[in-house]
Steps between C-alpha positions, in 0.01 A plus 500: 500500500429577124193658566505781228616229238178280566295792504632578182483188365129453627415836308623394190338161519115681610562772293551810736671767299885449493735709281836348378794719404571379163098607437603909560612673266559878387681666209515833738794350703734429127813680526469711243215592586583594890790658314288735307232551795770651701681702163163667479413569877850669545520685199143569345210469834753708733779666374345622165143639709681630736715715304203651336381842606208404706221614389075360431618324207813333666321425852401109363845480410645610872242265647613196381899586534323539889371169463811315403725675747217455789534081348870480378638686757683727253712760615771772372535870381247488211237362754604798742402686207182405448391518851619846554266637164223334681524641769525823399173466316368299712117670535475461159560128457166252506455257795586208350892676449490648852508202631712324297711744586476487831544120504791506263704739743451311782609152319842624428590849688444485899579857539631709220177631468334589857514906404273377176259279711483726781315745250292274333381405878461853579200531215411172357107472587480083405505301762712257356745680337554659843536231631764393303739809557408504883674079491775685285576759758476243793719266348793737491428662831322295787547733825211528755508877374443465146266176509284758757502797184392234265231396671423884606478554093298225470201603736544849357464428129229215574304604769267152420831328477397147726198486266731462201658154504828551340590809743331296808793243435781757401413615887548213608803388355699878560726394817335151522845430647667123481295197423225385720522219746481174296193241584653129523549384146426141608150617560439653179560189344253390628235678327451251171356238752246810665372562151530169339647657188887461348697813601832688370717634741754792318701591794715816424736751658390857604748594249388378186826550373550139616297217373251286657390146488165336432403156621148303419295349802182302416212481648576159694820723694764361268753646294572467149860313498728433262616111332770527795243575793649821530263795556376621167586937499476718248698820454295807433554895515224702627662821423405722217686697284476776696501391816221711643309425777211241481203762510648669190447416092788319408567427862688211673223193550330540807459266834209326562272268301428438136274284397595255174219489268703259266728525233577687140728515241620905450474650155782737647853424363645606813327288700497203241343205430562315816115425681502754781249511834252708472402722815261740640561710797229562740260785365641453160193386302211267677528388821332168397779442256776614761321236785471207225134558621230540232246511704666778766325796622821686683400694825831574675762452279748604667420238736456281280845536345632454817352214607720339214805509707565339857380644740840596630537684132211660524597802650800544338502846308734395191192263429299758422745691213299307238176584585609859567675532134147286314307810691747746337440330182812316413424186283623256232773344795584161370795240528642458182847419316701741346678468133700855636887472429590458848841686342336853554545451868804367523675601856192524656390318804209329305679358213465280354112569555298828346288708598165578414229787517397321830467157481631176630765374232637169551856408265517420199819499265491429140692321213556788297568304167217238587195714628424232820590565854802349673353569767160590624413495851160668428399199298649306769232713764192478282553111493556466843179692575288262226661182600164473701168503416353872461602842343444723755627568892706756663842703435619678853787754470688546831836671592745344673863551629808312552517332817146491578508182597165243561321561810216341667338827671559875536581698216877602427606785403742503203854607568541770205431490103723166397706544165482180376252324342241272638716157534365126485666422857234788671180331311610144574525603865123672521395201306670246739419649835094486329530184398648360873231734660220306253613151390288349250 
């Protein structure tokens, strides 16, 4: 079959929007300039703020070293540095810096710091920024004992606590334990025929270390192939830089359902100019824009939301991680490209991909003397998606493990956290066993 090749082809010729390669272009990814980016992140945005005495008219300057550690993943003495001067004035600092802070130590140091976080936990008032010391803490120490004293300090400080979203799902996820029996994968694709609307599937690890795959189903049940018949996938990371928990800022992306309300060019040179989908979690903005509904007056929406899914999905608590973090207030969760030099995270378990502040980014590696990709599987996804008519549908995040393989009933219960990314051979096997359980 050369499905994805005639789609393509048909696109072009009825003028759906179709990107080529040779058409993107950026000056951001130049060598010299990637060269210079990274000269003045090392030297000026970290290690010259943070050897500063800290102080109101330095505080700008510590937040964005923050920033580009809590991004770049930077790490070393002079970073150490600058974390311990913030901490000791810690009360003094604004919000914005707090939690930069906060983020930037638990990107790069797992536990050098619990004595520091244990004290901001033991006065910090915001709900968030206790919330991200109490993941801190539990990270480095998950016994029954402890996870029971963080939730003691939690109902203590916040008496209101499971009327405040963000500490509702910290709760929750203190001694969640392993991941939760698995619904039938084979079932959830079958959810672009139930709606009638193209879906993306992003199927990632419970470690977002490793990197996930998408895949594009239209509305018809098929899948967007490539010239070869082959199953058409995508590689994405859904971790951010980070790597905090979904219902946090700057959080991993969450489970559950986004809707795609089209597609945009970013004016961010991180991002770049490759056209990225645009999304909206549920409670993020207006429901009628989130349903593709303008004429939608939302009763239940929670039930609504999960009436999206199969039925067997329905119940499935990961589902419900984005709704939970667009009632916390997290927004701005898109699936873009990245012009990052995958080079900062060399070694890492993600590379060649990067991370992001929470988003899904596909990969994309650049010609550093030319400016255009060499490769761009993001362009690759958003093409996919508009090789058929209409700009809008559905973008489902889902975890998955190694092993899990297709079943037609019962739920399975993953095996432990795989560490290895998402492979082709898993998604060609869900895909199969749906296809042979609904031949077209």
């Amino acid at each position: 079959m050369r499905i994805l090749f005639v789609l393509l082809l048909a696109a072009a010729e009825q003028g759906w929007a179709q990107t080529r390669l040779e058409d993107i272009h950026t000056d951001f990814v130049l060598y010299n300039k990637r060269m210079a980016l990274e000269k003045d992140l090392r030297e000026r945005v970290v290690t010259k703020h943070f050897a500063q005495p800290l102080d109101s008219d330095t505080e700008e300057g510590y937040l964005s070293a923050c920033w580009a550690v809590g991004q770049f993943l930077f790490d070393g003495p002079g970073v150490r540095a600058g974390f311990g001067r913030m901490f000791a004035g810690y009360d003094s600092l604004q919000y914005d810096t707090r939690l930069a802070l906060l983020e930037a130590v638990y990107a790069v140091e797992p536990s050098r710091y619990r004595k520091e976080m244990a004290a901001v936990l033991s006065r910090e008032k915001d709900p968030k920024l206790f919330a991200v010391a109490a993941v801190y803490l539990y990270r480095a120490d998950t016994t029954v004992a402890y996870v029971d004293s963080l939730k003691f300090r939690i109902v203590e400080r916040f008496p209101g606590y499971d009327s405040v979203a963000v500490l509702q799902a910290l709760f929750n996820y203190l001694g969640a334990g392993g991941p939760e029996a698995t619904p039938p994968v084979t079932e959830l694709l079958g959810m672009a025929k139930e709606v009638d609307s193209k879906v993306i599937y992003s199927f990632q690890r419970w470690d977002r270390d490793y990197p996930g795959l998408a895949i594009v189903q239209y509305a018809d049940g098929s899948f967007a192939r490539n010239s070869d018949g082959r199953l058409a996938v995508f590689d994405q990371l859904a971790r951010s830089g980070p790597g905090l928990p979904y219902f946090l800022t700057n959080g991993n992306t969450p489970q559950g359902v986004f809707s795609i309300t089209g597609t945009d060019v970013s004016h961010t040179d991180f991002i770049g100019p490759t056209p990225n989908l645009q999304l909206l979690m549920p409670g993020e903005g207006k429901w009628a824009d989130y349903f593709h509904d303008s004429t939608l007056f939302v009763g239940d929406s929670i039930e609504r939301y999960r009436k999206l899914l199969p039925a067997s999905w329905q119940s499935y608590a990961p589902m419900m991680e984005a709704f939970d973090a667009g009632a916390i207030g997290r927004t701005e969760i898109i699936a873009h490209g990245t012009t990052i030099d995958p080079d900062y995270y060399k070694g890492r378990p993600f590379y060649p991909l990067t991370p992001t502040m929470g988003c899904l980014c596909a990969k994309e590696l650049w010609n550093p003397t030319s400016g255009h990709p060499l490769v761009s599987e993001q362009n690759e996804l958003v093409n996919a998606f508009e090789a058929t008519p209409g700009r809008t549908g559905w973008l489902v995040v889902v975890n998955v493990e190694a092993g899990q393989a297709p079943k037609t009933e019962g739920r399975q219960r993953p095996g432990g956290r795989a560490r290895l990314p998402v492979s082709r051979a898993e998604v060609e096997a869900w895909v199969n066993a749906y296809e042979k359980q609904n031949p077209r």
